[in-house]
Every structure is written in structure tokens, then in C-alpha cells.
C-alpha positions as CSV (number, residue, x, y, z in Angstrom):
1,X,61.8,-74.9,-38.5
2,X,65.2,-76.2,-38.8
3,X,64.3,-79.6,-38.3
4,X,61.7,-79.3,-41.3
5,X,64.7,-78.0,-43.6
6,X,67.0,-80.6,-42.0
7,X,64.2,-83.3,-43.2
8,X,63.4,-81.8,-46.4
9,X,67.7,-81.7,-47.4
10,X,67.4,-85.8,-46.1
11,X,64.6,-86.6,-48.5
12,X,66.4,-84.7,-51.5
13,X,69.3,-86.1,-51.2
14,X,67.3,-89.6,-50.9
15,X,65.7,-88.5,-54.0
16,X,68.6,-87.6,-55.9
17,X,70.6,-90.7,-54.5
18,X,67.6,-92.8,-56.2
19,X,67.5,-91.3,-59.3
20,X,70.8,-91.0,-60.1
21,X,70.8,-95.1,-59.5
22,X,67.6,-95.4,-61.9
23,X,69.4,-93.4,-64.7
24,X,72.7,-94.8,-64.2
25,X,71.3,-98.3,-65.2
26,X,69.5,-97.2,-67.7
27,X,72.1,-95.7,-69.7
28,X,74.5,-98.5,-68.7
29,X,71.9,-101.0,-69.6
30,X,72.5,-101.3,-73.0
31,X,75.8,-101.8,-73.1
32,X,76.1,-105.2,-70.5
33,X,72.7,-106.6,-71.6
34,X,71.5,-107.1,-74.9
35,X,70.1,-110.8,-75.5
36,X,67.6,-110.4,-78.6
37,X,64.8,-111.1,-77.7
38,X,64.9,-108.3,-75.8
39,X,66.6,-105.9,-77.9
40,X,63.6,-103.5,-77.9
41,X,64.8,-102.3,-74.4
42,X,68.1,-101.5,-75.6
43,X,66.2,-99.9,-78.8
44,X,64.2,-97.4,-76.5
45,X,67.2,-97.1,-74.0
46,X,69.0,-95.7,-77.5
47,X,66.4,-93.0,-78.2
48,X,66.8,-91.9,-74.4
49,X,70.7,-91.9,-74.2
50,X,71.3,-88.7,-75.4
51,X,68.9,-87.2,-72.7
52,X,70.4,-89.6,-69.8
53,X,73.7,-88.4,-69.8
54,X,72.5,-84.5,-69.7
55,X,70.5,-85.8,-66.9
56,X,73.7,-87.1,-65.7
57,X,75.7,-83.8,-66.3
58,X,73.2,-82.6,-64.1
59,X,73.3,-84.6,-61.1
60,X,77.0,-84.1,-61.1
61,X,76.2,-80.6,-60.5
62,X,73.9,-80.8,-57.8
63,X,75.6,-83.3,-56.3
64,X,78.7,-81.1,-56.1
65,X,76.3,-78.4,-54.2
66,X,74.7,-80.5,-52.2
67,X,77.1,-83.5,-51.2
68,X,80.7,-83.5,-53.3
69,X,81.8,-87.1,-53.0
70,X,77.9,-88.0,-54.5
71,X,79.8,-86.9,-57.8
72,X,81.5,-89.7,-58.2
73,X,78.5,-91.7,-59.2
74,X,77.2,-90.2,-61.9
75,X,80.7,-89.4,-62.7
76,X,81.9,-93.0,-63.0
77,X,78.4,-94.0,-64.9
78,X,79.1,-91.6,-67.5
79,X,83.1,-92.7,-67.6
80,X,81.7,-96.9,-68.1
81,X,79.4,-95.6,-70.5
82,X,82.4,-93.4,-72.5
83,X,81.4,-96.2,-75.3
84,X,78.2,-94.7,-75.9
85,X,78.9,-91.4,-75.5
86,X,81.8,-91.6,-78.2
87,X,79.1,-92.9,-80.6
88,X,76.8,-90.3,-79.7
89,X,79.0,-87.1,-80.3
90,X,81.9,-86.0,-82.5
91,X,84.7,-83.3,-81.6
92,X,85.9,-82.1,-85.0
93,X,85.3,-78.6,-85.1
94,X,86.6,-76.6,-87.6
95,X,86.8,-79.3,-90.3
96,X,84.8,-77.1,-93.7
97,X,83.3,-79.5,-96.4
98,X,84.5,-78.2,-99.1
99,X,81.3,-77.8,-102.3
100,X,84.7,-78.7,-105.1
101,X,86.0,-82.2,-104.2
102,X,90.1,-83.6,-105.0
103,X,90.2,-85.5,-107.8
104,X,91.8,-88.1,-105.7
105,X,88.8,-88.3,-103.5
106,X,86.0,-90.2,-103.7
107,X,82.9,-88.0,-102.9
108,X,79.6,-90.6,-101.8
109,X,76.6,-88.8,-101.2
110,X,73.4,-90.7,-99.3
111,X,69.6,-89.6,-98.5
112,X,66.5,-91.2,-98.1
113,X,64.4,-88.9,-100.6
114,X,60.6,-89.6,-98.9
115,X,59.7,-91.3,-102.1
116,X,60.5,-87.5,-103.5
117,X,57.6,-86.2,-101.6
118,X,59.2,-84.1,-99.4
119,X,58.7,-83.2,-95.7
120,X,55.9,-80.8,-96.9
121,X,53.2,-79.9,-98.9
122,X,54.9,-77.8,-102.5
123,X,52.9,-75.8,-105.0
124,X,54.4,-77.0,-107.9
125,X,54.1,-80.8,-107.1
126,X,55.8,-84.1,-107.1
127,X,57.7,-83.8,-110.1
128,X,59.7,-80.0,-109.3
129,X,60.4,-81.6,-106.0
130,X,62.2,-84.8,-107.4
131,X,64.3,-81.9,-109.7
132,X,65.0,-80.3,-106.7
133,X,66.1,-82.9,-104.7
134,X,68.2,-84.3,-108.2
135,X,70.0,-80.9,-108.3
136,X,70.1,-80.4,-104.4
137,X,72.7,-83.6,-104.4
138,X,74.7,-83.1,-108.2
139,X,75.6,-79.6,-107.3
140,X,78.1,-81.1,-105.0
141,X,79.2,-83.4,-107.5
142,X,79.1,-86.6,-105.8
143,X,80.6,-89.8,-107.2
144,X,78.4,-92.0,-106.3
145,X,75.0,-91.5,-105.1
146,X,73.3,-94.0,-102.7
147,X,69.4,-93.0,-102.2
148,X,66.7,-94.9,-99.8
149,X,62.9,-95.0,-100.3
150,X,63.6,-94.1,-103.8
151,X,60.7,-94.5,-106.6
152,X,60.4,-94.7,-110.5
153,X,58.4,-95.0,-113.0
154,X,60.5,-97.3,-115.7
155,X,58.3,-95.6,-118.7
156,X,60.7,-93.3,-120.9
157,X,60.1,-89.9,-120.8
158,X,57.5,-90.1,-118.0
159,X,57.2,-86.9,-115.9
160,X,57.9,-89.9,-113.2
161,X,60.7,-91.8,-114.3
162,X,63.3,-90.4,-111.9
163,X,66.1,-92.0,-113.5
164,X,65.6,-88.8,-116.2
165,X,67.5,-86.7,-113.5
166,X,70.4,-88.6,-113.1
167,X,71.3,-90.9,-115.7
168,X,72.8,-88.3,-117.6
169,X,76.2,-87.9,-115.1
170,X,75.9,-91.3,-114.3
171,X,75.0,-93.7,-116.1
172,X,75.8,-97.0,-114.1
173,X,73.0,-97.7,-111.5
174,X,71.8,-100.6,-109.7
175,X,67.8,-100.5,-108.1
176,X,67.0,-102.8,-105.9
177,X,63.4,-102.8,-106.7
178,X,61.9,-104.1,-103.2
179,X,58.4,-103.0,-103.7
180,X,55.9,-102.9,-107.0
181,X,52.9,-100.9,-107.6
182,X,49.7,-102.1,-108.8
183,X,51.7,-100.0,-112.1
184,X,53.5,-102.7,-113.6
185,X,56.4,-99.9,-114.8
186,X,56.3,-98.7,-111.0
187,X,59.2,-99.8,-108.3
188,X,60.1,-98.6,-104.9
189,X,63.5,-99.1,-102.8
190,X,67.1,-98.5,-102.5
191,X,69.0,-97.4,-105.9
192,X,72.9,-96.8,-106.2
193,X,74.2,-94.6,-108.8
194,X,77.7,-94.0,-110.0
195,X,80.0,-92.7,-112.5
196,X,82.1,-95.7,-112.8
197,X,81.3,-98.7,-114.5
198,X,79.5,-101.8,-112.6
199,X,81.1,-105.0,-112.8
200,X,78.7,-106.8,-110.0
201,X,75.6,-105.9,-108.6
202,X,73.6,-108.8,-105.8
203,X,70.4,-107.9,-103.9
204,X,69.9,-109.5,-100.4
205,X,66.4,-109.5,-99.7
206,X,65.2,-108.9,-95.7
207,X,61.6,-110.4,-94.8
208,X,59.8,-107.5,-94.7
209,X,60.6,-107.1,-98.3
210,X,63.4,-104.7,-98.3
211,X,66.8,-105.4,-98.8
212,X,71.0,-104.3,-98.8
213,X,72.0,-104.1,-102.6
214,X,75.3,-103.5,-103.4
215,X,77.3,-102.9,-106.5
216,X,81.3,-103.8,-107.4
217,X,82.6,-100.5,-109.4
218,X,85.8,-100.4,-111.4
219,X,87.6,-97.0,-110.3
220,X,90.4,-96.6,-112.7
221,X,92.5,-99.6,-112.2
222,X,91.0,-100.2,-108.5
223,X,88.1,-102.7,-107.5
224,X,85.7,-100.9,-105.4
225,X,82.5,-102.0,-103.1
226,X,79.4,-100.2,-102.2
227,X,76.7,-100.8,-100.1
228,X,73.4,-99.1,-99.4
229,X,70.0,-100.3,-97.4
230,X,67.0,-99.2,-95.6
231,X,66.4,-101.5,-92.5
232,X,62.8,-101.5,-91.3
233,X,60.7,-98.6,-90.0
234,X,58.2,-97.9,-87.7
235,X,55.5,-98.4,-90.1
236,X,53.3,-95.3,-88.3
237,X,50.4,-93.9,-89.4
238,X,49.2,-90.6,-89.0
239,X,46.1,-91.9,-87.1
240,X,48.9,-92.9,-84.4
241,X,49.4,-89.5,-83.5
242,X,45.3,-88.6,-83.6
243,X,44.6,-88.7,-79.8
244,X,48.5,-87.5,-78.7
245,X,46.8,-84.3,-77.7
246,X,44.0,-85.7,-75.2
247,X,46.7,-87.1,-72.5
248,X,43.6,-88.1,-70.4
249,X,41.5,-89.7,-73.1
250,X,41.2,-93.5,-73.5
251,X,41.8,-93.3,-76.9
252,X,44.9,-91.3,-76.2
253,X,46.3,-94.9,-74.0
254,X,45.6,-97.0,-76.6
255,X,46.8,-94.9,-79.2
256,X,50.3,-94.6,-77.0
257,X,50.0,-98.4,-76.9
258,X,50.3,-98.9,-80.4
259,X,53.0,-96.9,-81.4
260,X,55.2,-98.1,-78.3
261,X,54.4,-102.2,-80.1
262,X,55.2,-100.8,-83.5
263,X,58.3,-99.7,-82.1
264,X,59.2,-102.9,-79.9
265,X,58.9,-104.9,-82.9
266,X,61.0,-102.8,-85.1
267,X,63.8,-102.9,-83.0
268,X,63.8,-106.6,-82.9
269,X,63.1,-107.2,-87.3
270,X,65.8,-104.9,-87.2
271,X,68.3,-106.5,-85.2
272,X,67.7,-109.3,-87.3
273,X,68.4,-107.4,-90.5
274,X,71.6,-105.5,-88.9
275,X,73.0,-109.4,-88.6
276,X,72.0,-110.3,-92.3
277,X,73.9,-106.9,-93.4
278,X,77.0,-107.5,-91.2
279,X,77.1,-111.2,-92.4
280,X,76.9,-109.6,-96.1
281,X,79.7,-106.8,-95.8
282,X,82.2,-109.4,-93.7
283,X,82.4,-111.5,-97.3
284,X,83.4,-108.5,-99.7
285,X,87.0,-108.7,-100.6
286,X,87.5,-105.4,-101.9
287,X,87.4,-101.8,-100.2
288,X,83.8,-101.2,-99.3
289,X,81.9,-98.2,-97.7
290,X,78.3,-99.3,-96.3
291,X,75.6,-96.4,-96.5
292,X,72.1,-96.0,-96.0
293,X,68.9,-95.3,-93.1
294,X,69.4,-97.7,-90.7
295,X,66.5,-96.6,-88.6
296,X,68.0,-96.9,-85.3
297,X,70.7,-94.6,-83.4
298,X,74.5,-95.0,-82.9
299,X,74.2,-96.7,-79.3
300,X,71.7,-99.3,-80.8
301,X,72.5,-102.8,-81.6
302,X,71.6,-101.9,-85.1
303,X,74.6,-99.7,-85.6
304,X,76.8,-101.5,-83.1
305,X,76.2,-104.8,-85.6
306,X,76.5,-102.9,-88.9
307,X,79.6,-101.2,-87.6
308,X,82.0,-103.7,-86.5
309,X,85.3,-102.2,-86.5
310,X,84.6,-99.7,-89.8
311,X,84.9,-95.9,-89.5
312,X,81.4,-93.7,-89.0
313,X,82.4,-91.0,-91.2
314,X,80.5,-88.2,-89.1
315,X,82.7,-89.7,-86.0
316,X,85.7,-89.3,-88.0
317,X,84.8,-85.7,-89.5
318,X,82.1,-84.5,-88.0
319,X,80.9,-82.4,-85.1
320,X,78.2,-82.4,-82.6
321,X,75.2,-84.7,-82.2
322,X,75.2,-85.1,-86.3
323,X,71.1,-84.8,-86.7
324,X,70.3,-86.7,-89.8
325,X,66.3,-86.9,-89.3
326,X,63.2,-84.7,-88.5
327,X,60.9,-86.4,-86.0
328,X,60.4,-88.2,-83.0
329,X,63.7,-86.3,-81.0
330,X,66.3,-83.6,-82.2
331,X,69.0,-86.0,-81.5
332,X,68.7,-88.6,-84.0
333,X,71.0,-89.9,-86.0
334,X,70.5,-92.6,-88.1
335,X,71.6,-92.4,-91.3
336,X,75.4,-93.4,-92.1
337,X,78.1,-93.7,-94.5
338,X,80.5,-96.1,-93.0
339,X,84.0,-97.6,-94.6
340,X,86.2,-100.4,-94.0
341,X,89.6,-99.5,-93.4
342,X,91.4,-99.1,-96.6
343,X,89.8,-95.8,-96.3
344,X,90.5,-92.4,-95.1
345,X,87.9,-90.3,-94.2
346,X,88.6,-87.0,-95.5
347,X,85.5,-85.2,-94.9
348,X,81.7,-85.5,-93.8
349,X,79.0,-83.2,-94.3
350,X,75.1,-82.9,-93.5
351,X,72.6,-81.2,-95.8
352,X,68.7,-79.9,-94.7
353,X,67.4,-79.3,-97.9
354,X,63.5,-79.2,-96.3
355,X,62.9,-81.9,-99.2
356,X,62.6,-84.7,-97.4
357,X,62.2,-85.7,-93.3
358,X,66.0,-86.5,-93.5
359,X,69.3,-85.0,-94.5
360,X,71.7,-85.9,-97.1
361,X,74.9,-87.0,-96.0
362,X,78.1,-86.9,-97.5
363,X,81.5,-88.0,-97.3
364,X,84.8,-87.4,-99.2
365,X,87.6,-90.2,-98.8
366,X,90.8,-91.3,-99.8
367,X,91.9,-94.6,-101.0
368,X,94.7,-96.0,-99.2
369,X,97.8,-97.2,-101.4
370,X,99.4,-100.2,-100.4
């Protein structure tokens, strides 16, 4: 009898020795390898990190019960990997967002809206959900808004001309216009509006039709850049998901299949576009903040690209894992509001309204005086 426990404690700490190797490059993976054409590893390796190092946590745990000096390996894994683990989480606890701004701050609110058709079905329809979601973001009086899958139809008065909702507290807006309905009046994509005056708008246009827009604002007697984008989705469908709940079915592996490619080759396309946007934002002269849904988490090469050396305002204010979307995990974050550093960041803030499958985001900062 003893000898079968003595040869079951052997073969779990075999086990354990073995996985705690498997996870420990995995979640080191990304951060030593990342040639693009295979960026789609790091891309899934992204999704998983959060998940890795609890898995991790845990090993350091048994490990301690079972066989203490074992705890050094997941412990130094996790102490490499600090990189991705200060991405991941934020320790600024106590730090209120405050609904009343300073008048010295800048206040920059970003969502993507859904297209204003929310994250589920609404009585009333599409056009009391786009007045929600318009009044959801002005009651915190932002001073510039940045939105993401926005739409409009440019037809005054039109119960869909969503430009009714905010033009009125700010007047100065640049659409990047990326897609067009079979309407001729009808556009879809990224929109910045503002209170202060535009002096320069440009559209960069990504292959997959999209695009990062910017616009120059004058602030008072300072010069002023802002960015916003939406890099490329998934592209699913809800037919994707049909067979999810027949593990066993053949339609069920395919099905699996095919959201797995979509998701390979939206990593890559948008690797590809995090390069274009970083090229873009290294040739502004001016203070600039970057926002938008870059469809890919904080240890991805997406966000590592787009990032440089500027400050993630939920890093700098924040606290916690920062969820900014519904779907897929409960740890992802991928929408940002990111400045160069002639900014402080004074504040950040995330906001479920239920009106779309992601949060608005919000950030107050300072402009630092020379």
C-alpha cells in the first residue's frame, strides 16, 4: 500500500514538473519570440495570459505542499514574465473618477458604440438607443469624444443622422467614413468629436478598409493631437457559434476550425495595421493621445507596437484587470486611450452602460507646461 502512494506522489510530481514547463513557455513565449508571420501564436498566447499566470499562482502553491524548492520555477517564470504581468493589471486603488472634471483638464472619452445597436435587443429601437448612448457619454462632459463602429445618416433631420446628438456641444468633428451603404447619405467608421476648433484632420486608410484618423485641435493657445482607430476584428458570424454546443458533432470541429483561422488571420492583418498606426503617431510633432478598439489585449504585439513608450491611462490610473469588452473571456481589455508624454494622466475610468458589447473609457489629463 505504501509503495502505491509512494508511486502515485512520483507520478504527480512528474505531472506537475511537466506542466509547470508547458505553461511556463507558453506565457514566456510571447515575449522572446514574435517574428510576424507567426504572430497569431503570440495573439492566442495573449488571450491565455491572464489564465497562465493563475495557473502559475497555483503551482507555486502546490509546489510549496508538495516539494518547496519546485517553487522556484514557476516563481522565476512569473518574475521574467513581470512585463506582461504589468500590462495585464493595475494597482491604483482608491483613485475616484470624479463625474465634474478641472477646468485645467482635458477630459477624452472613447467607445465603440455597436453601430448604436447595442449589446441587446430594446423595445423602443435603434434610434432611443443612439440617445442613450449620446447622453450616457455628455453627462460626463467629455472634451473630446473618440467613437469606433460609429454610423450616420448625413440627411438633416433624419431620425438616423447621429450627428443630431452631438453637434450641438461640439461642433468640430472629423469621420473617417471607411465604409458606405448601398444609401448614398449612409457611412460607417471611426468619428472624432471635440469642442475646440480643428485646424488638421488626415485619414490613413488600412487594407481592410478601415483606417486611424486623426485631428490637430487648437486648445486655447496650445496645439493639440488626437488619434482614434478600430484595427480589424474577427469578422464572426453567429453561424460560427451554431454547433459550439454539440462538442462531439462534426459540424461542431469544423465550426471550431473556422473561428480559430478567422482568428489567426486577424492577429497577423493586425499586426500589420498596429505598424502603420505606430509609423503614423511617431511623425506628430505636437502632444498627442491615441484612442480607440484595438482588438487585441495589452500582452499582444498589437498593443506592444501601438504603445511604444506612451502611458496606458488605465495602467497609470486604474485598477484591476480593466475589462473593456463582453465576449470571448472576462479578462479582455482592448480598448485604450494612450498619451505621449507631455501628459499627465490624471484619472481613468470605465463605464458598462449595457448599450453596446464594450465599455466607454475615459481619461482626464493634464498638459504639461514647459
Amino acid at each position: 500500500m505504501a509503495k502505491k502512494k509512494s508511486r502515485f506522489r512520483i507520478f504527480i510530481k512528474k505531472f506537475l514538473l511537466v506542466l509547470n514547463i508547458l505553461v511556463s513557455i507558453l506565457f514566456l513565449y510571447p515575449i522572446f519570440f514574435h517574428p510576424l508571420p507567426l504572430i497569431w501564436i503570440n495573439g492566442f498566447l495573449g488571450i491565455a495570459a491572464p489564465y497562465l499566470i493563475l495557473i502559475e499562482l497555483l503551482l507555486i502553491i502546490l509546489w510549496l505542499l508538495a516539494k518547496p524548492l519546485f517553487a522556484l520555477f514557476p516563481l522565476f517564470s512569473l518574475m521574467v514574465g513581470w512585463k506582461v504581468i504589468s500590462v495585464l493589471f493595475a494597482w491604483h486603488p482608491g483613485t475616484p473618477f470624479s463625474t465634474k472634471r478641472k477646468d485645467n483638464h482635458l477630459r477624452i472619452a472613447s467607445w465603440n458604440v455597436k453601430e448604436f445597436n447595442g449589446s441587446e435587443e430594446m423595445a423602443a429601437g435603434h434610434k432611443f438607443r443612439a440617445e442613450e448612448i449620446a447622453y450616457s457619454i455628455q453627462k460626463w462632459d467629455p472634451d473630446i469624444i473618440c467613437l469606433q463602429e460609429y454610423n450616420t445618416k448625413e440627411k438633416p433631420n433624419d431620425a438616423a443622422n447621429h450627428a443630431l446628438y452631438f453637434e450641438k456641444k461640439y461642433p468640430h468633428s472629423f469621420f473617417s467614413k471607411d465604409y458606405q451603404t448601398t444609401d448614398p447619405n449612409y457611412f460607417a467608421g471611426c468619428i472624432i468629436y471635440s469642442k475646440y476648433p480643428i485646424i488638421d484632420a488626415k485619414r490613413t486608410a488600412f487594407e481592410n478598409g478601415e483606417s486611424v484618423i486623426y485631428t490637430t485641435l487648437l486648445k486655447g493657445d496650445d496645439t493639440i493631437r488626437v488619434y482614434t482607430t478600430h484595427l480589424a476584428s474577427y469578422r464572426f458570424k453567429d453561424n460560427d457559434f451554431e454547433f459550439h454546443d454539440k462538442p462531439t458533432n462534426d459540424l461542431a470541429v469544423k465550426a471550431n476550425r473556422g473561428v480559430a483561422r478567422k482568428m489567426k488571420k486577424a492577429f497577423v492583418e493586425r499586426a500589420v495595421q498596429a505598424e502603420m498606426v505606430r509609423a503614423v503617431l511617431d511623425q506628430s510633432p505636437y502632444p498627442s493621445i491615441v484612442t480607440g478598439d484595438f482588438n487585441d489585449v495589452p500582452s499582444s504585439y498589437t498593443y506592444k507596437t501601438i504603445k511604444g513608450n506612451w502611458q496606458d491611462a488605465f495602467l497609470q490610473k486604474g485598477f484591476g484587470i480593466g475589462l473593456t469588452f463582453m465576449g470571448l473571456s472576462p479578462t479582455l481589455r482592448i480598448d485604450y486611450i494612450l498619451a505621449n508624454d507631455h501628459w499627465e494622466v490624471k484619472g481613468w475610468e470605465s463605464v458598462d452602460e449595457n448599450l453596446s458589447d464594450h465599455h466607454m473609457i475615459l481619461s482626464d489629463l493634464l498638459l504639461k507646461k514647459n
